[in-house]
C-alpha positions as CSV (number, residue, x, y, z in Angstrom):
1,X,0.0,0.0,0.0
2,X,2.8,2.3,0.7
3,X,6.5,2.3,1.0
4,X,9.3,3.7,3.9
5,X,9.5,7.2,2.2
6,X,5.9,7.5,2.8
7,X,4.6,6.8,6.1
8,X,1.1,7.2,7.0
9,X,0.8,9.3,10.2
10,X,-1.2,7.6,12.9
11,X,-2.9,9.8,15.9
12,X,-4.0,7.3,18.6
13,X,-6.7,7.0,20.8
14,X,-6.6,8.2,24.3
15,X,-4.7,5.3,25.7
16,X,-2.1,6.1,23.3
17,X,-1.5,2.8,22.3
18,X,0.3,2.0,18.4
19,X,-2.1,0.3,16.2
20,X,-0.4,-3.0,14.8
21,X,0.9,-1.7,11.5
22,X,-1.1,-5.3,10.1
23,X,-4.4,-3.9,11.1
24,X,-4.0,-1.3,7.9
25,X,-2.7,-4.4,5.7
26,X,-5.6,-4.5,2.9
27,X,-3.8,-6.9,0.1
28,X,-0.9,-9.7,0.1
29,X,1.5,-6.5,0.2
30,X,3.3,-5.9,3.4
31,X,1.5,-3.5,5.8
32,X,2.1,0.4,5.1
33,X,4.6,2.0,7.0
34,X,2.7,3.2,10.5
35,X,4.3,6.3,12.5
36,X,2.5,7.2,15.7
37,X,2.3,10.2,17.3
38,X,2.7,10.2,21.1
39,X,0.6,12.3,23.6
40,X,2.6,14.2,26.2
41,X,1.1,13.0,29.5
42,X,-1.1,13.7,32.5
43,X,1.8,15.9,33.9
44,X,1.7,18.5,30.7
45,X,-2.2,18.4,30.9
46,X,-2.5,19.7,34.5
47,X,-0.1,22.5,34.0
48,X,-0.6,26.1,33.4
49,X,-1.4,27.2,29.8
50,X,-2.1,24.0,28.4
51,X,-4.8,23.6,25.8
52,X,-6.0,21.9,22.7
53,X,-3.8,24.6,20.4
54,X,-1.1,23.8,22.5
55,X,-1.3,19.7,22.4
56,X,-2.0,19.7,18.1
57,X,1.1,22.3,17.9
58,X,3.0,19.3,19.8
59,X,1.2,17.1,17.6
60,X,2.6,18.8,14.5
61,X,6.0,19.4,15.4
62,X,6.2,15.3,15.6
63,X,4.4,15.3,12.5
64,X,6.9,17.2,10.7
65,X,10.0,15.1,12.1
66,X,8.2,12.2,10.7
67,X,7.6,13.4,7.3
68,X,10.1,16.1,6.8
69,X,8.7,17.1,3.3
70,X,6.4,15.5,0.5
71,X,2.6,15.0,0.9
72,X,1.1,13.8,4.4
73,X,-1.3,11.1,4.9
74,X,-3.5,11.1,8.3
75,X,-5.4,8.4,10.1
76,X,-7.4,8.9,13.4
77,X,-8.6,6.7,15.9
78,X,-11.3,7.4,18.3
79,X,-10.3,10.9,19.5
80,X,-7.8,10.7,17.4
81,X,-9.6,11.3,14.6
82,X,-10.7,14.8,15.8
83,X,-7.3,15.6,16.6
84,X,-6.2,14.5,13.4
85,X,-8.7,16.6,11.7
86,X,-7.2,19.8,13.7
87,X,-3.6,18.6,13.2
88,X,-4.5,17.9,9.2
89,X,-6.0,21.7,9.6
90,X,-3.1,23.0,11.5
91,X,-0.1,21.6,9.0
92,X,-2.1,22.6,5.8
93,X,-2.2,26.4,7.3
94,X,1.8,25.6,8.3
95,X,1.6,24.9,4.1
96,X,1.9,21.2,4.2
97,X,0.4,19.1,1.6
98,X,-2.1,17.0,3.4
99,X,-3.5,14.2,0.9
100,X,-6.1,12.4,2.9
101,X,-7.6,12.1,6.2
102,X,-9.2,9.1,7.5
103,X,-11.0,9.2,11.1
104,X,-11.9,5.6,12.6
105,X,-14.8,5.5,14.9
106,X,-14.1,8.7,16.2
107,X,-17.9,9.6,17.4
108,X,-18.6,13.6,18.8
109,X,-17.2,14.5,21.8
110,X,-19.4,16.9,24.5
111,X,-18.6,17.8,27.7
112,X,-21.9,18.4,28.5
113,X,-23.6,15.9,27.8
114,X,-23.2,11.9,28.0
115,X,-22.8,10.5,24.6
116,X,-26.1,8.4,23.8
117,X,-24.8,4.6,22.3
118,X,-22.0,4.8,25.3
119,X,-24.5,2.7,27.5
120,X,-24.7,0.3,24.7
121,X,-21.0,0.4,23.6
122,X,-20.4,-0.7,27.2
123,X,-22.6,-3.2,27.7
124,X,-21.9,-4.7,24.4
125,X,-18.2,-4.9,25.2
126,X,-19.0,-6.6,29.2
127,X,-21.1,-9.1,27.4
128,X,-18.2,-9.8,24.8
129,X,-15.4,-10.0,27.3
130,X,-17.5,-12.2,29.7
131,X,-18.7,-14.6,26.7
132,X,-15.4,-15.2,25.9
133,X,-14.0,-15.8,29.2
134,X,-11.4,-12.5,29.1
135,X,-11.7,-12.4,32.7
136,X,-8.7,-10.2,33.3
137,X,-9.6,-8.1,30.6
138,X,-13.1,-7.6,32.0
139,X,-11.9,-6.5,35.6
140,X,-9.5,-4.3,33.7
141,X,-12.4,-3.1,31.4
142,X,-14.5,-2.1,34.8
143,X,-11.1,-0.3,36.9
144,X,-11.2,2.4,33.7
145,X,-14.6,3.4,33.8
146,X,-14.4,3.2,38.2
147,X,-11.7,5.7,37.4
148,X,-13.3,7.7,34.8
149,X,-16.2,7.6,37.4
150,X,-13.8,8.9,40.1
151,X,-12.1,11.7,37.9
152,X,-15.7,12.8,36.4
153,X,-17.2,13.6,39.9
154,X,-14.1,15.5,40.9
155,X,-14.3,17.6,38.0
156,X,-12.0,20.4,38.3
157,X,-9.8,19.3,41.6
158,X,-8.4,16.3,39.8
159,X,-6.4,18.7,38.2
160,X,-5.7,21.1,40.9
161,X,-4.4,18.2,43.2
162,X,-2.2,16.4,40.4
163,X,-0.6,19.4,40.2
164,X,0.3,19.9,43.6
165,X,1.7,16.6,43.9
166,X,3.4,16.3,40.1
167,X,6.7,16.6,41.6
168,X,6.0,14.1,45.1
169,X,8.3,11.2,45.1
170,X,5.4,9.3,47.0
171,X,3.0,9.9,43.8
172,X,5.8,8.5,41.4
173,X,6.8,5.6,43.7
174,X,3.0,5.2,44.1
175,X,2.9,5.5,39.7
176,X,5.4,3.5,39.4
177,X,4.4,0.2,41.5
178,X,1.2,0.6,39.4
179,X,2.0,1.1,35.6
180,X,-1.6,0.7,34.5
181,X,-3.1,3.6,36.6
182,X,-0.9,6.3,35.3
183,X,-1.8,5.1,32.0
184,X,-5.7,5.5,33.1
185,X,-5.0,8.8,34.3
186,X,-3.4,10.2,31.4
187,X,-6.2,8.8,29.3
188,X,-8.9,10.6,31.2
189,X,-7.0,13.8,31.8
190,X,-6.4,14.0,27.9
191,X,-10.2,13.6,27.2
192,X,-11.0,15.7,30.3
193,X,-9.0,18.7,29.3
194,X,-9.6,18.9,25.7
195,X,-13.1,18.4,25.8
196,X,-14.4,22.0,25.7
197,X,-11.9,22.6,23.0
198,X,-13.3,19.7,21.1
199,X,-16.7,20.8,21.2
200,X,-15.4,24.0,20.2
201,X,-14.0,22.7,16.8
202,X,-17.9,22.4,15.6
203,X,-18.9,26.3,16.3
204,X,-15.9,27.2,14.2
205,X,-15.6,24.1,11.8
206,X,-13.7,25.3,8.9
207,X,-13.8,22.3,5.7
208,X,-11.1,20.5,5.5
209,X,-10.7,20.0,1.7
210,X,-8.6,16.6,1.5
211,X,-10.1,13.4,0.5
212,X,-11.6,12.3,3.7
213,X,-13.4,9.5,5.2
214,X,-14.7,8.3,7.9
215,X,-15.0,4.4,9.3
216,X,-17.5,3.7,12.2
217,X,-18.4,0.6,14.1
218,X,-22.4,0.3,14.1
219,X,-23.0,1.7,17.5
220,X,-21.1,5.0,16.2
221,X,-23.9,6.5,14.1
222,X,-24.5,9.9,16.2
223,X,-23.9,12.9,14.5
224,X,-22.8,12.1,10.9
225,X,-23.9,15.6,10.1
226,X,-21.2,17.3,11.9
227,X,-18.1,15.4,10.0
228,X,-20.1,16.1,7.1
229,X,-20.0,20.0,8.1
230,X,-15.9,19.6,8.9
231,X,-15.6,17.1,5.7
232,X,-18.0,18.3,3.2
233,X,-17.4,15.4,0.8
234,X,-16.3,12.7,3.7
235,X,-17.0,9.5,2.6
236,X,-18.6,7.3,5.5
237,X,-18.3,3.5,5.8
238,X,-19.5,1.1,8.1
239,X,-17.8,-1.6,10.1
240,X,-18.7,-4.5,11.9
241,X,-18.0,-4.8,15.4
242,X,-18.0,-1.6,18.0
243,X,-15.8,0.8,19.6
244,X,-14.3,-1.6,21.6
245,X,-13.5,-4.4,19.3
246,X,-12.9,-3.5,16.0
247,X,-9.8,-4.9,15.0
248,X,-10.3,-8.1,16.8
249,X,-10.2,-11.2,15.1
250,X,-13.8,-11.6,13.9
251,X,-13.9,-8.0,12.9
252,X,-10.3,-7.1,11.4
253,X,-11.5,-8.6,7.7
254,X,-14.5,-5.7,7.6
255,X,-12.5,-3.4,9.0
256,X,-9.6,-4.3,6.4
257,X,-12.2,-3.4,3.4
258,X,-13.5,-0.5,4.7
259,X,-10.0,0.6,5.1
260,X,-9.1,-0.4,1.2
261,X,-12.1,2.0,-0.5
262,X,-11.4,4.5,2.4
263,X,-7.8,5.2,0.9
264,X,-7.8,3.6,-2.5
265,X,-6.6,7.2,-3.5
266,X,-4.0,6.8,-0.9
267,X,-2.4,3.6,-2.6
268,X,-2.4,5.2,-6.1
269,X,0.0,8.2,-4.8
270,X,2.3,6.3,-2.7
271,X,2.3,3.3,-4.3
């Protein structure tokens, strides 16, 4: 699909996790070249002056490492996919040639209100897990909401407090001994911070004119209309599976087509 002088440029979900390059692998021909961009951490979030501008201007900068010239190729996962749509906004202003954008499941974000399939995406993904005996994965599955639960009814101290303690050698130790909760808490502090900046992005959408698409699992229907308004000719395609298991095994071949007519432009330019 591609070749090493032409990576595609990958901005992750919250978790921050790299996509398997073989998720993206559409034909017999070895999976494109995958470079993922890396969020900065709960410790950047909770300081003074940080933002959405600020994070997407961080964003860029590894962007532009990555691809140091030539034409730039996007793909967004979950939030990802609106921060690849400001990033892909921010580096064409910057005068980068951006040839496509491709969000995956990356359903409006609102502070304000709960998002209305999350129930369902939940509950789909507890029944999976549990049907399949993931036990492990299940109790894991449950500790991230607890702690979104926990960080959501704090609100605005969870900041206030990580801040004070940032530098305590009793929070790192405490970090430390526990890998997966500082993971959890940059994941909710990234969503919890640019949030309101998010929404923001849809009372100012300017159109992003690059070939665009966008791939959705079929509990991700809300709001089609506003990537329509960002992406006035965004080309929407449906997966099967949801959020939470897309690229597992008995999804990865739907998700693999939706991904070939999504970017079939893509292959003919960097071929």
């Amino acid at each position: 699909m591609t070749n090493s002088s032409c990576p595609i440029i990958v901005v992750p979900g919250a978790g921050g996790e790299e996509l398997d390059p073989a998720i993206f692998a559409t034909d017999a021909a070895e999976p494109p070249q995958i470079r993922t961009l890396r969020y900065p951490g709960w410790r950047r979030y909770v300081g003074d002056g940080f933002a959405g501008e600020t994070l997407i201007a961080d964003l860029a900068a590894q962007a532009i490492e990555m691809v140091p010239d030539g034409p730039i190729y996007i793909v967004g996962y979950s939030i990802g996919g609106h921060f690849g749509y400001a990033l892909a906004q921010h580096l064409q202003a910057a005068g980068r040639d951006v040839q496509g954008f491709c969000a995956i499941d990356s359903f409006m974000i609102n502070p304000a209100l709960p998002d209305p399939q999350w129930k369902r995406r939940v509950r789909a993904r507890s029944v999976q897990l549990l049907r399949d005996g993931r036990i492990r994965e299940f109790a894991r599955f449950l500790q991230s909401l607890l702690l979104g639960t926990i960080i959501r009814m704090m609100g605005g101290q969870i900041s206030r407090r990580l801040r004070s303690l940032a530098a305590s050698r009793g929070l790192r130790a405490f970090l430390n001994a526990v890998p997966s909760l500082e993971s959890e808490i940059d994941m909710r502090l990234l969503i919890r911070s640019t949030a309101p900046w998010l929404a923001s992005l849809d009372q100012k959408a300017a159109p992003l004119k690059v070939p665009a698409s966008l791939i959705r699992g079929r509990l991700s229907t809300s709001r089609e209309a506003a990537w329509k308004r960002r992406c006035p000719d965004i080309e929407i395609l449906e997966t099967s599976g949801h959020h939470f298991d897309l690229f597992d095994a008995d999804n990865i071949k739907s998700f693999r087509a939706a991904f070939r007519s999504a970017t079939q432009d893509w292959r003919t330019k960097i071929a």
